[in-house]
mmCIF entry with sequence, helices, sheets and N, C-alpha, C, O atoms, coordinates in Angstrom:
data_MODEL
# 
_entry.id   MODEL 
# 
_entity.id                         1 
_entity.type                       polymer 
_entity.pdbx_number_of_molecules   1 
# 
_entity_poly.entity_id                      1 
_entity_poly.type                           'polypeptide(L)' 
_entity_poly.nstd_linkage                   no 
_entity_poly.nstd_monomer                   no 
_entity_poly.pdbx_seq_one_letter_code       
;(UNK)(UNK)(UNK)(UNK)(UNK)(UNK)(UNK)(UNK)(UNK)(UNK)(UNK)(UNK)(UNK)(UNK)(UNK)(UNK)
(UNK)(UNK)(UNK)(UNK)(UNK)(UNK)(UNK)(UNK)(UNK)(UNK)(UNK)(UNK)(UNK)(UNK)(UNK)(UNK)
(UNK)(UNK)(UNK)(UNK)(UNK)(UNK)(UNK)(UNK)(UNK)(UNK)(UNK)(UNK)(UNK)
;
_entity_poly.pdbx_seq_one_letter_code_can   XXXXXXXXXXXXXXXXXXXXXXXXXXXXXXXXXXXXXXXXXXXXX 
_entity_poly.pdbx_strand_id                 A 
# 
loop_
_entity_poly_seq.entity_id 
_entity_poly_seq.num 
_entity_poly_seq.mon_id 
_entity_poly_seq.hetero 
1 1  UNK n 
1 2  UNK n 
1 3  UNK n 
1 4  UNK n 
1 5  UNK n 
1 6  UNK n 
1 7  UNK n 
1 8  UNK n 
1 9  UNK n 
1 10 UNK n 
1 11 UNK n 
1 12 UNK n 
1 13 UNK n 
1 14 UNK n 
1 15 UNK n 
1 16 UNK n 
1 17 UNK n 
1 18 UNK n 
1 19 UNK n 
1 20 UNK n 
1 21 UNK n 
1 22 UNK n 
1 23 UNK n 
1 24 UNK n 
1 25 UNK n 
1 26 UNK n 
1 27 UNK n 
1 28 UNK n 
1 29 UNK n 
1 30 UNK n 
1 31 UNK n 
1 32 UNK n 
1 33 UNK n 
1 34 UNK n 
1 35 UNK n 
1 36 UNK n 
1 37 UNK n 
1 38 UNK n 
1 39 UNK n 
1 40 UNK n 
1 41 UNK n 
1 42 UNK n 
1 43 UNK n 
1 44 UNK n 
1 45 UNK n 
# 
_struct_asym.id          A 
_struct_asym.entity_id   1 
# 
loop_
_struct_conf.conf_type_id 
_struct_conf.id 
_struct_conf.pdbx_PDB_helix_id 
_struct_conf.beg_label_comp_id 
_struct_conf.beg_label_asym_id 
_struct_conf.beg_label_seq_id 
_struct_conf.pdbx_beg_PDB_ins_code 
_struct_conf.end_label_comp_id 
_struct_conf.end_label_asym_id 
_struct_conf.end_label_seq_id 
_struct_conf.pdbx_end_PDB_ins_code 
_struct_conf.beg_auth_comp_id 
_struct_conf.beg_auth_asym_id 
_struct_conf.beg_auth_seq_id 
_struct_conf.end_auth_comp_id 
_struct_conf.end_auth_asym_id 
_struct_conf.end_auth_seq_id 
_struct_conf.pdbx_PDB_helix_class 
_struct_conf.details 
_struct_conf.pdbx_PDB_helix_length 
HELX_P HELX_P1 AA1 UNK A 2  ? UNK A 8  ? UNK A 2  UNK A 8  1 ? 7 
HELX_P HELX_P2 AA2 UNK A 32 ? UNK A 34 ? UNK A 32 UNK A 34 5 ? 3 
# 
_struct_conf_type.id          HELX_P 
_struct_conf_type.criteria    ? 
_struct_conf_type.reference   ? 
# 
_struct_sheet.id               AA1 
_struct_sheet.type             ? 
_struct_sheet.number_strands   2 
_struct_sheet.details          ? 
# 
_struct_sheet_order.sheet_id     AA1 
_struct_sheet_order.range_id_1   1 
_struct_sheet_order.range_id_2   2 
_struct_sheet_order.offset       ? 
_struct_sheet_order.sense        anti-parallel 
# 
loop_
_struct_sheet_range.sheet_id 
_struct_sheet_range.id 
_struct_sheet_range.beg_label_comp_id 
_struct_sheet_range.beg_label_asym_id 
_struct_sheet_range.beg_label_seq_id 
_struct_sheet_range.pdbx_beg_PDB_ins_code 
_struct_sheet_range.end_label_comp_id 
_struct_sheet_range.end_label_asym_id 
_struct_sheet_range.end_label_seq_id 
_struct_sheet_range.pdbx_end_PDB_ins_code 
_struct_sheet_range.beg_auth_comp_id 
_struct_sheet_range.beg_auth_asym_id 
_struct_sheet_range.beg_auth_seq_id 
_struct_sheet_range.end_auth_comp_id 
_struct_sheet_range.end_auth_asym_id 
_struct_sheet_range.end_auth_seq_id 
AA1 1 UNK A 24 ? UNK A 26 ? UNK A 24 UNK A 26 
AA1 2 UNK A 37 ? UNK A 39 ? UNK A 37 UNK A 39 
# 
loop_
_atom_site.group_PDB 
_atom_site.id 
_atom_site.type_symbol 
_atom_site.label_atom_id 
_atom_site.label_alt_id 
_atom_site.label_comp_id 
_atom_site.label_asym_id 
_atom_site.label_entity_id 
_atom_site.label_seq_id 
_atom_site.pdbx_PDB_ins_code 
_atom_site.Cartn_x 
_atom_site.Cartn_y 
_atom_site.Cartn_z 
_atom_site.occupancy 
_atom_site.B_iso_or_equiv 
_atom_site.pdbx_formal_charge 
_atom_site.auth_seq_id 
_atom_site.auth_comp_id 
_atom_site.auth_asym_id 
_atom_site.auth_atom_id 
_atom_site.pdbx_PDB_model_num 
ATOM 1   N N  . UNK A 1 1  ? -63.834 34.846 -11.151 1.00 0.00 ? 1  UNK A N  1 
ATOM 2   C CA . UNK A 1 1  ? -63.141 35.194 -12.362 1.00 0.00 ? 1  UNK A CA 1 
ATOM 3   C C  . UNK A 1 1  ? -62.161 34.089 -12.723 1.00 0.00 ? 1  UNK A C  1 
ATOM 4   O O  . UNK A 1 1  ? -62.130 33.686 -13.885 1.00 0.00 ? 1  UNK A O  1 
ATOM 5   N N  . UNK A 1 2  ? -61.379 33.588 -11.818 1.00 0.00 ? 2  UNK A N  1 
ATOM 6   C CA . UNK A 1 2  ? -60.648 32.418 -12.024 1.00 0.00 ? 2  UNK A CA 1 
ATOM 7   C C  . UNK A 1 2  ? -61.573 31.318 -12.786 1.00 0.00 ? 2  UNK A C  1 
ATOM 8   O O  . UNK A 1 2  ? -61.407 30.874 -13.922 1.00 0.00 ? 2  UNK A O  1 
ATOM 9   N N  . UNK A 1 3  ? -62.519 31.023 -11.915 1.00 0.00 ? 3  UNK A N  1 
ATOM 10  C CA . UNK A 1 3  ? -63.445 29.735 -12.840 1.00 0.00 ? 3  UNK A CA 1 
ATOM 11  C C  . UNK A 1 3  ? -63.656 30.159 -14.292 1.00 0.00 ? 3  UNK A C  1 
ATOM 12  O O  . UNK A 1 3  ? -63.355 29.527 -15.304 1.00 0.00 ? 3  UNK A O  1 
ATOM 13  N N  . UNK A 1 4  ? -64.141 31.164 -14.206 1.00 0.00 ? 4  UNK A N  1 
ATOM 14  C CA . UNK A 1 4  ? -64.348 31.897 -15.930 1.00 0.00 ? 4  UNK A CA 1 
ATOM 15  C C  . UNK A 1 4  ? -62.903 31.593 -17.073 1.00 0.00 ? 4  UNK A C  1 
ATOM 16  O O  . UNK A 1 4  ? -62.922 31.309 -18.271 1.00 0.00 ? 4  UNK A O  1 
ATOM 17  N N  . UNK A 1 5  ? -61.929 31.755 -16.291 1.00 0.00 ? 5  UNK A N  1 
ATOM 18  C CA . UNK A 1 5  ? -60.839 31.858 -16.828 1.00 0.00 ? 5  UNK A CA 1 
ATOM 19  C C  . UNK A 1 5  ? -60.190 30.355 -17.434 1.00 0.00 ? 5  UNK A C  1 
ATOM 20  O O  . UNK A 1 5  ? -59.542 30.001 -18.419 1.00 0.00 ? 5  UNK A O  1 
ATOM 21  N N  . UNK A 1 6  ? -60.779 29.724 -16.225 1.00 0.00 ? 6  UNK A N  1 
ATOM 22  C CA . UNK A 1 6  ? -59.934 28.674 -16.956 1.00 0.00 ? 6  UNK A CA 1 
ATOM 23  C C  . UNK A 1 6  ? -61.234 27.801 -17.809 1.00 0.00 ? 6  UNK A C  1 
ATOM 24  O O  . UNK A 1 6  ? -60.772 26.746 -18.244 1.00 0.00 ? 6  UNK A O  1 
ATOM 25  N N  . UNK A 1 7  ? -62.570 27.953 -18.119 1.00 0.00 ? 7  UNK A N  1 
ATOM 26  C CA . UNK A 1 7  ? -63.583 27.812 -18.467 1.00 0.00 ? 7  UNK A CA 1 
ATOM 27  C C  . UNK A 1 7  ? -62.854 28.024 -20.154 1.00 0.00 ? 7  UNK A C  1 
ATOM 28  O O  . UNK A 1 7  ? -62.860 27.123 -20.993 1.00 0.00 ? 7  UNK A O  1 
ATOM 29  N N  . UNK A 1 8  ? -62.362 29.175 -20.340 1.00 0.00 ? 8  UNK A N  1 
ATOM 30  C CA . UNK A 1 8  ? -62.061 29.519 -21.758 1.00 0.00 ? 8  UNK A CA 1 
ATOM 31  C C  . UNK A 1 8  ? -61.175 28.969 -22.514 1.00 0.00 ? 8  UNK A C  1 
ATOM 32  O O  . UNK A 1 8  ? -61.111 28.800 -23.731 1.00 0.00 ? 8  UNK A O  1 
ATOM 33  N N  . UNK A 1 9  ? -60.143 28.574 -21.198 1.00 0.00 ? 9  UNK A N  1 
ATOM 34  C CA . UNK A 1 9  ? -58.691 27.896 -21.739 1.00 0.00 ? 9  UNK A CA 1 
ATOM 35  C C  . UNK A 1 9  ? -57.823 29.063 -22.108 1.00 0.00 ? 9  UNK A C  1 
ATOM 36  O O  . UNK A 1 9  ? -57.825 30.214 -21.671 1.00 0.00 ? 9  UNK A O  1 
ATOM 37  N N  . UNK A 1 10 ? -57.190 28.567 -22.884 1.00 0.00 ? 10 UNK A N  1 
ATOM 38  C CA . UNK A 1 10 ? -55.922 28.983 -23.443 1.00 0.00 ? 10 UNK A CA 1 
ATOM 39  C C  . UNK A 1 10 ? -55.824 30.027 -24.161 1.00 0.00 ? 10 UNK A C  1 
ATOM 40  O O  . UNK A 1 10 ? -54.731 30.532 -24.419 1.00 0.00 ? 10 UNK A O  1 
ATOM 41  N N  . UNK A 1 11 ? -57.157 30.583 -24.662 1.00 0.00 ? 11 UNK A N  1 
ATOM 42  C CA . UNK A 1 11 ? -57.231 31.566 -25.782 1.00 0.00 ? 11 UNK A CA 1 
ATOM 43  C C  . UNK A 1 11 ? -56.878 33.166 -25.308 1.00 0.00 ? 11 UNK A C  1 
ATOM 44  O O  . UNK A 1 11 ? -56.804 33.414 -24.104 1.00 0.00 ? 11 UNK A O  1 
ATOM 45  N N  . UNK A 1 12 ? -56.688 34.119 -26.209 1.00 0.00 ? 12 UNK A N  1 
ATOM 46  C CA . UNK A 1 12 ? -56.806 35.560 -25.775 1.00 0.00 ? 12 UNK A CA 1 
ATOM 47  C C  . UNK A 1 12 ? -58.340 35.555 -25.489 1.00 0.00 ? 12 UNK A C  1 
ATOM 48  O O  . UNK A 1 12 ? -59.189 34.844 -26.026 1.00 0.00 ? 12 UNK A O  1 
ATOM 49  N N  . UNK A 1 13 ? -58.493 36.416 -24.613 1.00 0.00 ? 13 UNK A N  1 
ATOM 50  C CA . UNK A 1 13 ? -59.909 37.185 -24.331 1.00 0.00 ? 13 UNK A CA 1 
ATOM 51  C C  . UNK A 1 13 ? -59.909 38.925 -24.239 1.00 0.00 ? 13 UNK A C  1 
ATOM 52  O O  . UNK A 1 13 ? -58.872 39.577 -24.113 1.00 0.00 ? 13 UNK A O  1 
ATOM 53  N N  . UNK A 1 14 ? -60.804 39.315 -24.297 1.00 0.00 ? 14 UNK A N  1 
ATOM 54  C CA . UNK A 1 14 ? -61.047 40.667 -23.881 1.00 0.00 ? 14 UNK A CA 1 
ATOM 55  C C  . UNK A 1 14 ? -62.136 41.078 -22.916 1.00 0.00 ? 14 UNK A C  1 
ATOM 56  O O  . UNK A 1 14 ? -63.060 40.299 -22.679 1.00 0.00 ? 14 UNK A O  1 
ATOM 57  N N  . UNK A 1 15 ? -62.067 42.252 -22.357 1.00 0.00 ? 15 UNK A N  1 
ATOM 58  C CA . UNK A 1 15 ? -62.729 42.356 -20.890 1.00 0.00 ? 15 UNK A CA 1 
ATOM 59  C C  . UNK A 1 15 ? -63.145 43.171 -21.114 1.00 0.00 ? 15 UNK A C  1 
ATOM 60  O O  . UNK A 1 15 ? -62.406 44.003 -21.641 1.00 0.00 ? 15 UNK A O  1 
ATOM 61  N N  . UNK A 1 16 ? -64.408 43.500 -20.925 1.00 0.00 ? 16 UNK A N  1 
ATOM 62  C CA . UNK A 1 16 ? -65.258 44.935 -21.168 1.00 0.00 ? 16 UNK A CA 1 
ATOM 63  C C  . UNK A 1 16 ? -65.971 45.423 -20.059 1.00 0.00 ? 16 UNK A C  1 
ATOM 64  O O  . UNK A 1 16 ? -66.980 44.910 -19.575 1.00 0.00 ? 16 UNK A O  1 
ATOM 65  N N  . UNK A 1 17 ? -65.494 46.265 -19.747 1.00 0.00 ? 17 UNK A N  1 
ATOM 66  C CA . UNK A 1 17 ? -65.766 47.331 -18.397 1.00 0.00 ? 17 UNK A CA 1 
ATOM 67  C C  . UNK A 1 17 ? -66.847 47.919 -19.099 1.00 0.00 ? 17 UNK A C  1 
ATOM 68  O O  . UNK A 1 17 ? -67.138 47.879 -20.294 1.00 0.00 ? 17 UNK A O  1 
ATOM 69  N N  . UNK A 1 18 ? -67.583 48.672 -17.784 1.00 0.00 ? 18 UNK A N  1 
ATOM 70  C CA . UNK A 1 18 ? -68.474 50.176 -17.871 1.00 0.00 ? 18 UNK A CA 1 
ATOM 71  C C  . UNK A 1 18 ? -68.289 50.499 -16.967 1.00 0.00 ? 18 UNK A C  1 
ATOM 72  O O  . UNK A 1 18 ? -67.809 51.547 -17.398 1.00 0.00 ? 18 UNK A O  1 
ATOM 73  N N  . UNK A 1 19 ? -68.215 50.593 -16.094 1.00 0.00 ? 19 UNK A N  1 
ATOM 74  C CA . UNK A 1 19 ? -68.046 51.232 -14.756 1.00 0.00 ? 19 UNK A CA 1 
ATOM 75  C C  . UNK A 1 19 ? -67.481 50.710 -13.820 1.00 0.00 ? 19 UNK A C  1 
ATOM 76  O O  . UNK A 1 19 ? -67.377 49.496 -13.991 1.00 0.00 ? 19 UNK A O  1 
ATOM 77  N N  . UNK A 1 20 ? -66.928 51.180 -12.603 1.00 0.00 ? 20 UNK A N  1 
ATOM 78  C CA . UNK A 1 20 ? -66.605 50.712 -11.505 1.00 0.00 ? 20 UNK A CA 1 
ATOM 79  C C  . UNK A 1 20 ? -67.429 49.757 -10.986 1.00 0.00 ? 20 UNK A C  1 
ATOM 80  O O  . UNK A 1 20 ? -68.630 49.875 -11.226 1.00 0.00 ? 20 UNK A O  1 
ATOM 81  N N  . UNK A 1 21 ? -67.072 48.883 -10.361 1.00 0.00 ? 21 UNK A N  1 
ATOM 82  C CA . UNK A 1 21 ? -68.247 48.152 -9.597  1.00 0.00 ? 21 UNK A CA 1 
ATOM 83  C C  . UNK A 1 21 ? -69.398 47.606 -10.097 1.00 0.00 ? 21 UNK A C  1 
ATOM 84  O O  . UNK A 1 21 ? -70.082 47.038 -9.246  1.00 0.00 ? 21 UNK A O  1 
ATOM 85  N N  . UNK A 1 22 ? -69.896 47.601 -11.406 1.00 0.00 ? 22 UNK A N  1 
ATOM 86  C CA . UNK A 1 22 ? -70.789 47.309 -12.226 1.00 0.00 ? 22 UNK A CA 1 
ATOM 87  C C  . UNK A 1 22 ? -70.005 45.274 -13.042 1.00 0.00 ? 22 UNK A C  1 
ATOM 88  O O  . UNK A 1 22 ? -68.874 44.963 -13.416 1.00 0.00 ? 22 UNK A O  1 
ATOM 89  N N  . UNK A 1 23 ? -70.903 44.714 -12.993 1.00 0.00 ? 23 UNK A N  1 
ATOM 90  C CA . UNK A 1 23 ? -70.101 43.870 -14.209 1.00 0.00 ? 23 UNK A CA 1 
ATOM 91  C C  . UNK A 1 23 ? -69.774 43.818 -15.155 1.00 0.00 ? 23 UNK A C  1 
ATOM 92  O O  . UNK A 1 23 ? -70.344 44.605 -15.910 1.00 0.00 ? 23 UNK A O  1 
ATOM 93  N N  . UNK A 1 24 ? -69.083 43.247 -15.559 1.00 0.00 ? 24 UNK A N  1 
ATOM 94  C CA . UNK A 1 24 ? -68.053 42.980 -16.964 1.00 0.00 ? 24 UNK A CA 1 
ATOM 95  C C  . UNK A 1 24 ? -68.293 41.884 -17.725 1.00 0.00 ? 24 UNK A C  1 
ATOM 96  O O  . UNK A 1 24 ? -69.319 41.242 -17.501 1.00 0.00 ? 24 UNK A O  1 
ATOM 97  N N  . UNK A 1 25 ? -67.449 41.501 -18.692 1.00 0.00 ? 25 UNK A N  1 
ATOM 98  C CA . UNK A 1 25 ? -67.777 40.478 -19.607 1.00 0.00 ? 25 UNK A CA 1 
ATOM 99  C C  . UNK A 1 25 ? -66.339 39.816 -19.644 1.00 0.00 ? 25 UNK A C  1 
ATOM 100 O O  . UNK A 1 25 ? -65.460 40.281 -18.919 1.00 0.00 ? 25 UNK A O  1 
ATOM 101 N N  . UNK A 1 26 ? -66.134 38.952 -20.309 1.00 0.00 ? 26 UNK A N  1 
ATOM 102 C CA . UNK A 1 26 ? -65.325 37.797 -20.288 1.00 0.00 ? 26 UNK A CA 1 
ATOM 103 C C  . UNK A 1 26 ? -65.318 37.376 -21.899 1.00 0.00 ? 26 UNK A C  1 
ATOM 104 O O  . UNK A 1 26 ? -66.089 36.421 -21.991 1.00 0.00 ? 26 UNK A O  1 
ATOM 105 N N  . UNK A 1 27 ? -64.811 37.669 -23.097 1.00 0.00 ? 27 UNK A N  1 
ATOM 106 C CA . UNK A 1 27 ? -64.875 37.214 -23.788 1.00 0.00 ? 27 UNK A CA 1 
ATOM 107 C C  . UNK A 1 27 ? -64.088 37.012 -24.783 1.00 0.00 ? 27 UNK A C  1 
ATOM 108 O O  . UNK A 1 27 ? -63.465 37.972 -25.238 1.00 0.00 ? 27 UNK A O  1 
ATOM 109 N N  . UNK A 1 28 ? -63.893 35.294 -25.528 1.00 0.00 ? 28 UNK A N  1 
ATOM 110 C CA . UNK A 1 28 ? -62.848 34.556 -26.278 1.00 0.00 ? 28 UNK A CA 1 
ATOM 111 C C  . UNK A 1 28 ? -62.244 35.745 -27.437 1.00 0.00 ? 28 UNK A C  1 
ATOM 112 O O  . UNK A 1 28 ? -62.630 36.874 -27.137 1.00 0.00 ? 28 UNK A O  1 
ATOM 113 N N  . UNK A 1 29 ? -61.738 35.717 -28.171 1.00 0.00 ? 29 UNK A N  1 
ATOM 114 C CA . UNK A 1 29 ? -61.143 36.129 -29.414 1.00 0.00 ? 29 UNK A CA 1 
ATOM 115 C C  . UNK A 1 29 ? -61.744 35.256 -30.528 1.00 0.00 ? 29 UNK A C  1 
ATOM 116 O O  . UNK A 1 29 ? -62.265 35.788 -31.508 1.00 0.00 ? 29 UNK A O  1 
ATOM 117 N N  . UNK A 1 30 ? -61.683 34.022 -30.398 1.00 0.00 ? 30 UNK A N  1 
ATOM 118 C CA . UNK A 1 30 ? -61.855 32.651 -31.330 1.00 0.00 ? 30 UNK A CA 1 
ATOM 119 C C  . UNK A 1 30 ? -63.176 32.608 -31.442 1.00 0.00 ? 30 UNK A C  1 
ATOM 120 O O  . UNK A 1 30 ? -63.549 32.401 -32.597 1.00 0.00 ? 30 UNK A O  1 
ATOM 121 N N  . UNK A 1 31 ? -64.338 32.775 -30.348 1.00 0.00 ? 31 UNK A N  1 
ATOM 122 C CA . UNK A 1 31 ? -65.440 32.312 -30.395 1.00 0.00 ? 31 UNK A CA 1 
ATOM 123 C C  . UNK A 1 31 ? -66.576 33.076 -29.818 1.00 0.00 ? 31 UNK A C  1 
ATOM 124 O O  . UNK A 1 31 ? -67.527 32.567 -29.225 1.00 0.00 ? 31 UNK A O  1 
ATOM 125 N N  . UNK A 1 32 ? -66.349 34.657 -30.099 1.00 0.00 ? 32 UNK A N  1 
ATOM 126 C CA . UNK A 1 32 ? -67.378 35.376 -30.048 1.00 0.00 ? 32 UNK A CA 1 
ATOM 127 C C  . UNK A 1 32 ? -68.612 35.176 -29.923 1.00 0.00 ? 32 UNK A C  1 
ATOM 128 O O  . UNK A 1 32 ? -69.142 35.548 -28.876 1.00 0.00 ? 32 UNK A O  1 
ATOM 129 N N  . UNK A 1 33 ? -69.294 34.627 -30.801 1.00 0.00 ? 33 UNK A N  1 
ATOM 130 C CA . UNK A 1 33 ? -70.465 33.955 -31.154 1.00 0.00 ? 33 UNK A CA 1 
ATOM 131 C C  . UNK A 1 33 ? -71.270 33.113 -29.860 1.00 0.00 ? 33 UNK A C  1 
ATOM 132 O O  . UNK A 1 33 ? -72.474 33.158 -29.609 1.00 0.00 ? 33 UNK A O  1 
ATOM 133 N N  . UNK A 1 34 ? -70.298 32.409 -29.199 1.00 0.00 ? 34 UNK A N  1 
ATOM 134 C CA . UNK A 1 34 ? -70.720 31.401 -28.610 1.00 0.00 ? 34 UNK A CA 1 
ATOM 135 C C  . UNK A 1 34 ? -70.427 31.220 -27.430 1.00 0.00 ? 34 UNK A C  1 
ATOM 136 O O  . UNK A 1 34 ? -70.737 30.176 -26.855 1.00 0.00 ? 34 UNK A O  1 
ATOM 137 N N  . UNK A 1 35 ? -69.588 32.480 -26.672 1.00 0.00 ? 35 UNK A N  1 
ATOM 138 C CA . UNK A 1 35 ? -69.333 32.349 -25.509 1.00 0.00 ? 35 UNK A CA 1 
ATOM 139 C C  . UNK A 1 35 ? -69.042 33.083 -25.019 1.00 0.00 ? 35 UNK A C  1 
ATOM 140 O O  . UNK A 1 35 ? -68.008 33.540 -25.508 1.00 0.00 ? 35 UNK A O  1 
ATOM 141 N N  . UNK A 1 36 ? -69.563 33.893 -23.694 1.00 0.00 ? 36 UNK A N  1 
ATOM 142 C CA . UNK A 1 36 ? -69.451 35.168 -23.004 1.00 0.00 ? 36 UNK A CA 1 
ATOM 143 C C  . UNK A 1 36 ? -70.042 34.421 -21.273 1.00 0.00 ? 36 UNK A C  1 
ATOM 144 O O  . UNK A 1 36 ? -70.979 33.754 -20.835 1.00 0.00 ? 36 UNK A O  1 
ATOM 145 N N  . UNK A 1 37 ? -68.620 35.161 -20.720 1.00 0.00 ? 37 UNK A N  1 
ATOM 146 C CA . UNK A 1 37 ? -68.701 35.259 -19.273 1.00 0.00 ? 37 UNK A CA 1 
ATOM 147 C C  . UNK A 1 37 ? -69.200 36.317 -18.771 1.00 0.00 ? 37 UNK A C  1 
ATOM 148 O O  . UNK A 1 37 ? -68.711 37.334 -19.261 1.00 0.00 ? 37 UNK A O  1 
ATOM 149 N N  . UNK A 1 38 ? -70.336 36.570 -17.632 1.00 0.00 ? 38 UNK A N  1 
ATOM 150 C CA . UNK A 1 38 ? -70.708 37.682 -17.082 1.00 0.00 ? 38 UNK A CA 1 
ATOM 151 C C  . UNK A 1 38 ? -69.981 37.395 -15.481 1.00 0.00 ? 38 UNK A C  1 
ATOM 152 O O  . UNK A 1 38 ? -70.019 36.474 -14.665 1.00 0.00 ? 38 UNK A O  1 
ATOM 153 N N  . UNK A 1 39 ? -69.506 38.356 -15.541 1.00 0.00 ? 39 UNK A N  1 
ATOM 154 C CA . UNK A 1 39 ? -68.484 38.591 -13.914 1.00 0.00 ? 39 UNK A CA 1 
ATOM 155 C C  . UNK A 1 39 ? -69.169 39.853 -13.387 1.00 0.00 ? 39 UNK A C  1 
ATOM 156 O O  . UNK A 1 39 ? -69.072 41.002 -13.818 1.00 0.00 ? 39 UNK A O  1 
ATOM 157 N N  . UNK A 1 40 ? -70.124 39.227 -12.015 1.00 0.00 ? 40 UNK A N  1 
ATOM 158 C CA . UNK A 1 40 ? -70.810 40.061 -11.274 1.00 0.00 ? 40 UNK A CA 1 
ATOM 159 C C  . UNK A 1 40 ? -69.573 40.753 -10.112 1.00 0.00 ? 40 UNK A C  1 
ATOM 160 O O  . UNK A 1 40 ? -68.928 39.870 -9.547  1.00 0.00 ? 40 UNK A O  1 
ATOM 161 N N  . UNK A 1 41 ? -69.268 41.925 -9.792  1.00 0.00 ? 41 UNK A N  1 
ATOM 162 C CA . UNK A 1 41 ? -68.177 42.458 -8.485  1.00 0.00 ? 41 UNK A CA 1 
ATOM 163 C C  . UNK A 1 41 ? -69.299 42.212 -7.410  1.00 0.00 ? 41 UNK A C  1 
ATOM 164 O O  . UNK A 1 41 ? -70.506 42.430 -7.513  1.00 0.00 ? 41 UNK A O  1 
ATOM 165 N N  . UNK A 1 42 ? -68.506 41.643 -6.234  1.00 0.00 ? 42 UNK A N  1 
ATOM 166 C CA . UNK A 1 42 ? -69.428 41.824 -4.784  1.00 0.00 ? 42 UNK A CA 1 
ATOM 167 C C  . UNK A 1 42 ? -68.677 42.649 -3.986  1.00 0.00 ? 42 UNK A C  1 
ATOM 168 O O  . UNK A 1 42 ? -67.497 42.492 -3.673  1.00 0.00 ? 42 UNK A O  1 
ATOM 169 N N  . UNK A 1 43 ? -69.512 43.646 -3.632  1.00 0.00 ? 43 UNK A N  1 
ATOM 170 C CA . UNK A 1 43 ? -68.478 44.387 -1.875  1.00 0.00 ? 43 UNK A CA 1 
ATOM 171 C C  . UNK A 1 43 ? -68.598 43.522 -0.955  1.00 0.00 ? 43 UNK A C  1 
ATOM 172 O O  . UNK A 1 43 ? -69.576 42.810 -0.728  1.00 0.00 ? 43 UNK A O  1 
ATOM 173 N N  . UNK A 1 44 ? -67.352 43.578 -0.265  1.00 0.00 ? 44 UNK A N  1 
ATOM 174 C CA . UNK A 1 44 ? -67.378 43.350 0.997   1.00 0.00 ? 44 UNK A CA 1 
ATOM 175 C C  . UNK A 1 44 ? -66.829 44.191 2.005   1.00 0.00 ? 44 UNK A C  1 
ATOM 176 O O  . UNK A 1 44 ? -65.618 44.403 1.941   1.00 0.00 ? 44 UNK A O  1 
ATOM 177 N N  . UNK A 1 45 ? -67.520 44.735 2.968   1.00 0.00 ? 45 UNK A N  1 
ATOM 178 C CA . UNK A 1 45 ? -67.305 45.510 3.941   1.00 0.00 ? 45 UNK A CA 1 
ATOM 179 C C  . UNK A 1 45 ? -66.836 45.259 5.574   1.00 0.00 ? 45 UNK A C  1 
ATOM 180 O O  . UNK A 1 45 ? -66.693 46.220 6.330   1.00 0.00 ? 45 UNK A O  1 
# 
């Protein structure tokens, strides 16, 4: 998530959940269109 983060820079983003433990998204304010992070969760036990 860090790499993602600084991938975007400086901008607002928003984070879109569905579920626990499921992945999420990563995405600019500015540049919808053209750029989306997928952030897989891993367990570790």
């Amino acid at each position: 998530m860090k790499d993602a983060l600084q991938g975007i820079g400086g901008t607002s983003i928003v984070l879109a959940f569905t579920a626990p433990l499921r992945p999420f998204t990563l995405v600019p304010t500015e540049d919808k269109e053209h750029f989306v992070q997928l952030i897989t969760p891993v367990r570790t036990f």
